[in-house]
C-alpha positions in Angstrom: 0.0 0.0 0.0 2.7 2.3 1.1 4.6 1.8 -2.3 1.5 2.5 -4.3 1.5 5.7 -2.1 4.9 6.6 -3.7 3.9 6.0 -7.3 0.9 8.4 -7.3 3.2 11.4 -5.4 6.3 10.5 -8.1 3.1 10.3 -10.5 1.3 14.0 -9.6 4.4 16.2 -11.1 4.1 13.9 -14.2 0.4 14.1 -14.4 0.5 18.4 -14.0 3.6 18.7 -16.4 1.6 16.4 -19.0 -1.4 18.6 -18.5 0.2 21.7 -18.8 1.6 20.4 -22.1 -1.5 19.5 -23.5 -2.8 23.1 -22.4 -0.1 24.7 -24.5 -0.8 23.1 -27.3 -4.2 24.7 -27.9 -4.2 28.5 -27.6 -7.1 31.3 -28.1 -7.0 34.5 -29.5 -9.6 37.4 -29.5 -10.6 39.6 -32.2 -12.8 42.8 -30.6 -14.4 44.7 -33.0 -16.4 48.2 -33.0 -18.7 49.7 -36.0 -18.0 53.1 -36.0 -19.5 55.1 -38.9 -18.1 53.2 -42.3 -14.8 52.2 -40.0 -14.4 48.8 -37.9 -12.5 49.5 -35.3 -10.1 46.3 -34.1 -8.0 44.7 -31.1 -6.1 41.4 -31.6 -5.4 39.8 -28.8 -3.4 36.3 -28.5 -1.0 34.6 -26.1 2.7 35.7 -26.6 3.1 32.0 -26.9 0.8 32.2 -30.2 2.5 35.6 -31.3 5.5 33.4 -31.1 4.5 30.5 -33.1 3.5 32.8 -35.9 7.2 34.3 -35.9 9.0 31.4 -35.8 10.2 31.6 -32.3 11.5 29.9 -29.4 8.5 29.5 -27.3 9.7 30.2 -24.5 10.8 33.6 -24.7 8.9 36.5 -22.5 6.4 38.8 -24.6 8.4 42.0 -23.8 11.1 39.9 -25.9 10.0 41.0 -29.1 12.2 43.5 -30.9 10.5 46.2 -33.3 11.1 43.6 -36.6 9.4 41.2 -35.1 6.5 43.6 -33.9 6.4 44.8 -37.3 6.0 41.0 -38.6 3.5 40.4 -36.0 1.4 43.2 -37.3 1.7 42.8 -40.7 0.3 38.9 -40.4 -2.8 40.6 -38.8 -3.4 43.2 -41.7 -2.5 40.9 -44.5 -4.2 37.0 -43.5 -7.2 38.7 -41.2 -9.7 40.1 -44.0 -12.8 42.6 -43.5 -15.1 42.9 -46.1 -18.1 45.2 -45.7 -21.3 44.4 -48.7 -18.6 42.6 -50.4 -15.9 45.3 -50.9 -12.9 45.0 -48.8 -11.5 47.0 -46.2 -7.8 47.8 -45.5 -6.8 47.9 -42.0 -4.9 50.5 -40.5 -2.8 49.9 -37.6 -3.0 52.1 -34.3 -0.8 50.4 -31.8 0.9 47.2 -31.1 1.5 44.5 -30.8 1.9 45.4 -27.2 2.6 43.2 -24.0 0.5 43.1 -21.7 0.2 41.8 -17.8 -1.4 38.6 -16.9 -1.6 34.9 -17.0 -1.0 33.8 -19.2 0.8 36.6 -21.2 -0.4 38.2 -24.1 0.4 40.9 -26.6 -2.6 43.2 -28.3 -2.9 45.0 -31.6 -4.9 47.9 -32.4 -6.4 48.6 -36.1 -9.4 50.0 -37.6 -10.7 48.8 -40.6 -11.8 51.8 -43.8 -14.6 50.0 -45.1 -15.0 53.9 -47.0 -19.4 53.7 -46.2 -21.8 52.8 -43.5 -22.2 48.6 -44.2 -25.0 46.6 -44.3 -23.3 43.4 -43.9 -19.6 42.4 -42.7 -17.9 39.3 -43.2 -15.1 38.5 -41.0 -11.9 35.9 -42.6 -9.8 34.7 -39.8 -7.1 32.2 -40.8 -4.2 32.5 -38.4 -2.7 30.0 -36.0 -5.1 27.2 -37.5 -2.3 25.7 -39.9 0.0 25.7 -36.6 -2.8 24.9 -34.2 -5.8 23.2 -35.9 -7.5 23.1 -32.4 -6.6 26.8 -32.0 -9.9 29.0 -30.9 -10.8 32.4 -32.2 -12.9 34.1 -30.5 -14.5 37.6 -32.2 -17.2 40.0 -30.6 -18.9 42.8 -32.9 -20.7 45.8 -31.3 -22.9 48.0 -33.2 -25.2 50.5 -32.7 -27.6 47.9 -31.3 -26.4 44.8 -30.0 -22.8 43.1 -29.5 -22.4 39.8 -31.6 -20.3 37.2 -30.7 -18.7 33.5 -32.0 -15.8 31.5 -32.6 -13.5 30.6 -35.7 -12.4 26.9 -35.8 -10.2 25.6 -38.3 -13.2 24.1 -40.3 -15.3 27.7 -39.9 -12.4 30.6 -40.7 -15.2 33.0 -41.8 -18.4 34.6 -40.2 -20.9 36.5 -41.6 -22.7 39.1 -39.3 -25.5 41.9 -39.9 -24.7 45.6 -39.0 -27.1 48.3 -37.2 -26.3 51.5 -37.9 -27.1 54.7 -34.9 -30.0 56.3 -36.5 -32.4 58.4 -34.4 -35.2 58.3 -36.6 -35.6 55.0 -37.1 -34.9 54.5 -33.1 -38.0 57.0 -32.2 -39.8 55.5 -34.7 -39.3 51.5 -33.4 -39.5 52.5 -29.8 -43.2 54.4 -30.4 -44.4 51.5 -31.7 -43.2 49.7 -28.6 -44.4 52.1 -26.0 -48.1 52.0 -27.6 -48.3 48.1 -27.7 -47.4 48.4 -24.2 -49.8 50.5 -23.4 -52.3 48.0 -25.0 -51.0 45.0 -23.7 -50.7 46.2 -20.2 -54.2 46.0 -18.9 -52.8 47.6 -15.4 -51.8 51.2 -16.6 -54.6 51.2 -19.1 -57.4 50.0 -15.6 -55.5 52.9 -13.8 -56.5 55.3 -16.4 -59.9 53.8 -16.8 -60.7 54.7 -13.3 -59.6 57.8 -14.2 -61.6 58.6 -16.3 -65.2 56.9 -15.4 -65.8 59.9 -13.2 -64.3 62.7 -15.0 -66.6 62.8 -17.8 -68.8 64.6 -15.2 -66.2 65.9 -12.8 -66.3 64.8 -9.7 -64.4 62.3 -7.8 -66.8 59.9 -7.0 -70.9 59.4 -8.8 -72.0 60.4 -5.2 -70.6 64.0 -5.0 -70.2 64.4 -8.5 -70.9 68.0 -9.7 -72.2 67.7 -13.7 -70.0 69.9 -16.0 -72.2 72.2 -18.0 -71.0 70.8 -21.6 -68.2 68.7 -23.5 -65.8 71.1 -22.9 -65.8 71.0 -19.3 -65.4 67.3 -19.6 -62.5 67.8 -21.7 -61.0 69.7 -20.1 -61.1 67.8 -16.9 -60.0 64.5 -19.0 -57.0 66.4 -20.5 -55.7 67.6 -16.7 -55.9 64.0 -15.3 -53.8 62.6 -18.7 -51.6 65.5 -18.2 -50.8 64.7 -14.5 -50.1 61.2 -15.6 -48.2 61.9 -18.6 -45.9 64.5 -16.4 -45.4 61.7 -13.4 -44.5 59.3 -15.2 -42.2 61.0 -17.7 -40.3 61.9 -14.6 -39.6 58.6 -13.3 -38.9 56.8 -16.4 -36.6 59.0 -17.4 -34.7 58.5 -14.2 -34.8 54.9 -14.4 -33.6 54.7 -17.8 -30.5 56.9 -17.1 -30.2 55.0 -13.8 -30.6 57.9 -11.7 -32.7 56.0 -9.6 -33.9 52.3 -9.8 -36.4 50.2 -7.7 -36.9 46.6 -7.8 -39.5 45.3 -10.4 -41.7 43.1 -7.7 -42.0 46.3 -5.5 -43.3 48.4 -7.7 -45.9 45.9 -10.1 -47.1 45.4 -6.6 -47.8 49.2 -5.5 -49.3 49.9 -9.1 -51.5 47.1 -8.6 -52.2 49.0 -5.4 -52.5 52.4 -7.3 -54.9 50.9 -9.5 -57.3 49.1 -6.9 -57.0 52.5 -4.9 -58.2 54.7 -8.0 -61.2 52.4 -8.7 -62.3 51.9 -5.2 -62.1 55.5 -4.6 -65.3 55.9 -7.0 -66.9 53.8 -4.6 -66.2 54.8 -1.8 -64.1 58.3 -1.5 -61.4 58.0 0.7 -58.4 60.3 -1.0 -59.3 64.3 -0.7 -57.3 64.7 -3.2 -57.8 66.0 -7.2 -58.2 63.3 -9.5 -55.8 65.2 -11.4 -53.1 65.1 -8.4 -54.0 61.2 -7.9 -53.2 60.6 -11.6 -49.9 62.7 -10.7 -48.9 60.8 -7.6 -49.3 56.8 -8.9 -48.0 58.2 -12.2 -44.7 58.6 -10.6 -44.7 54.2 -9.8 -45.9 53.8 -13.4 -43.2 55.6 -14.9 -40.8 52.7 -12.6 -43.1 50.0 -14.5 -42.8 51.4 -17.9 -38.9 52.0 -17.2 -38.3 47.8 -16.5 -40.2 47.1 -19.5 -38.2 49.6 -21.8 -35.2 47.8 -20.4 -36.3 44.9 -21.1 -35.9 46.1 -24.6 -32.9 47.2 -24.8 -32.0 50.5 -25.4 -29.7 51.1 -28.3 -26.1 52.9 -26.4 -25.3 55.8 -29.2 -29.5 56.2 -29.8 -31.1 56.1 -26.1 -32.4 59.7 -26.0 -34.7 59.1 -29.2 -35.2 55.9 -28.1 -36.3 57.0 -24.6 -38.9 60.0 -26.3 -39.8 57.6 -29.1 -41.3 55.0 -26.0 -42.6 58.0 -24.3 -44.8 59.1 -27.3 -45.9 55.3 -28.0 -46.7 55.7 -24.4 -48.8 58.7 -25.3 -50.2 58.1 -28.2 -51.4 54.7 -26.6 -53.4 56.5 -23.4 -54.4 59.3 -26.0 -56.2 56.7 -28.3 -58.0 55.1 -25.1 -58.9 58.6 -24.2 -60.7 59.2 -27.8 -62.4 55.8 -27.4 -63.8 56.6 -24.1 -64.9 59.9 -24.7 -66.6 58.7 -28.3 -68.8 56.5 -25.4 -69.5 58.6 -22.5 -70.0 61.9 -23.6 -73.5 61.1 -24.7 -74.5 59.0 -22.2 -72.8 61.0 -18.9 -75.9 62.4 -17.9 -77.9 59.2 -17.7 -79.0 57.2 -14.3 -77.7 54.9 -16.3 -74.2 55.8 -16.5 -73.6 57.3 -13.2 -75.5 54.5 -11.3 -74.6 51.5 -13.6 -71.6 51.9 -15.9 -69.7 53.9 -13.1 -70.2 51.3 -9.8 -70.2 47.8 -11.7 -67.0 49.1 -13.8 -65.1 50.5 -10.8 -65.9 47.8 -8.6 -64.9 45.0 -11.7 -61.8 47.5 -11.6 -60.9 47.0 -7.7 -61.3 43.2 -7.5 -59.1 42.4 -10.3 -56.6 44.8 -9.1 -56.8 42.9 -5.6 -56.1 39.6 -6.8 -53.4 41.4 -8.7 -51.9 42.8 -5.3 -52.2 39.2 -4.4 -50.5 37.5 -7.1 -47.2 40.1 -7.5 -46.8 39.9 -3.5 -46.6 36.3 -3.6 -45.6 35.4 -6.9 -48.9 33.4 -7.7 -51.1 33.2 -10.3 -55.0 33.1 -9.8 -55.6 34.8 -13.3 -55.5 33.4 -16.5 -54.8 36.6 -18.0 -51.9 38.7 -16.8 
């Protein structure tokens, strides 16, 4: 037993040297690259065991080793072998800096280029063929930011090419995507659009609940008591999403999908049974400010492109708009005429509100404890 002790500590060393071996036979490199306009901006990254291979040299010389020939080599094997073609046109790199050592384990040098493509591209294609005639189980690895997203993959000696799409910054097209967005989720979040809907059940003859209502003389009045209560709401949660978004201040998700479930079982039983002295308009202001936190997790959710948020952020913000504002015509096409009838004020108003308060409870119930009782969100 004891001797079989020996053999595995004389066999450890062996074992660790052997795996090392094996380790160093494989390297990886990393290609970062930027769109920037109609340039592709570029670091190579690779061992300084791998920058040696490609010269030629003893592999076990350190990376600050490398005289200013051999940097020069180094560098040229990286503009000449790694190609860049944008729509099918090539583009010629230019070098910046490098290769340069750099600190850490294990060792590696880096070389900065950027790529003329000469226009904004549509379409790059990426040819990567070093170190796999050396190293066929070499691994490149190659990230692409754009204005949108960052793409990422891996060339392998049997895939030396990749072929990736390009967004482009543009504002227009941002505010225009992100309107779209902010009025479907306006539309497909039945919590801001019950909120509102409370809202506005009373308003359409001004008072705060059908009780103590005092009837508005005409339209206008109506109106303008609708516009002051979307205005409130609009302002409130403008505020907050814009603070979210620029991470001025953040709450948790649950948190908040819990107090606007609140805000909305609040609004509607407060038809019923008034229990806020408060303006309808300053209500709308107040719970506006935790609606602005909801829409703000799902215009994360998203993504917001990095050189486009602004019009991204005020293209949302409209969809948000345009979303309540088209609810607003709807409801008003329906309860001007009718606002004046026992009908409205002793039917519509109490069965909707109260339809309103117990949804939004079992809502309160469901985002506190993670269930679900509904079968619709």
């Amino acid at each position: 037993m004891r001797r079989h002790g020996y053999a595995l500590l004389l066999a450890v060393p062996v074992l660790l040297a052997s795996g090392s071996a094996r380790a160093h036979e494989s390297g990886a490199s990393t290609l970062h690259l930027r769109v920037q306009g109609s340039d592709v901006s570029g670091e190579w990254e690779l061992t300084a065991r791998d920058a040696r291979a490609l010269l030629g040299l003893p592999l076990d010389r350190t990376p600050d080793a490398l005289s200013d020939a051999e940097s020069a080599q180094l560098a040229g094997l990286f503009v000449e072998r790694v190609a860049v073609e944008a729509d099918g046109r090539p583009c010629p790199w230019q070098l910046e800096s490098g290769p340069t050592p750099t600190a850490g384990e294990p060792p590696t040098v880096v070389t900065a280029a950027v790529a003329r493509c000469g226009a904004p591209m549509q379409a790059l294609r990426l040819v990567y063929p070093l170190l796999f005639d050396l190293d066929p189980k070499h691994r490149g690895y190659y990230s692409l930011k754009d204005a949108r997203h960052v793409q990422a993959g891996l060339f392998r000696a049997e895939a030396q090419e990749a072929d990736l799409a390009v967004v482009h910054p543009d504002p227009w097209r941002s505010l225009r995507e992100y309107l779209t967005e902010g009025a479907r989720h306006v539309w497909e979040g039945p919590d801001h659009l019950l909120f509102l809907f409370s809202l506005l059940l009373p308003a359409v003859f001004g008072g705060a609940s059908r009780r103590d209502a005092v009837q508005r003389p005409g339209a206008r009045g109506v109106v303008v008591e609708i516009v002051g209560v979307v205005t409130a709401f609009t302002v409130a949660h403008s505020i907050t999403l814009a603070m979210a978004v620029f991470a001025i201040v953040r709450l948790p998700s649950r948190p908040v999908e819990v107090v606007i479930a609140i805000s909305v079982f609040a609004a509607a039983w407060n038809n019923l049974r008034p229990f806020m002295p408060v303006r309808t308009a300053w209500l709308a202001f107040g719970f506006g400010l935790v609606h602005g936190f909801g829409f703000a997790g799902a215009l994360v959710r998203l993504g917001l492109p990095p050189d486009a948020r602004i019009p991204a952020l005020v293209g949302f913000n409209l969809g948000v708009e345009a979303g309540q504002l088209a609810l607003v015509g709807l409801w008003l096409a329906v309860a001007l005429p009718i606002r004046n009838t026992p009908t409205y004020r002793r039917g519509v108003v109490p069965v909707a509100s109260l339809a309103i308060a117990w949804i939004a409870a079992v809502w309160t119930v469901e985002r506190a404890f993670g269930l679900e009782l509904l079968p619709w969100p």
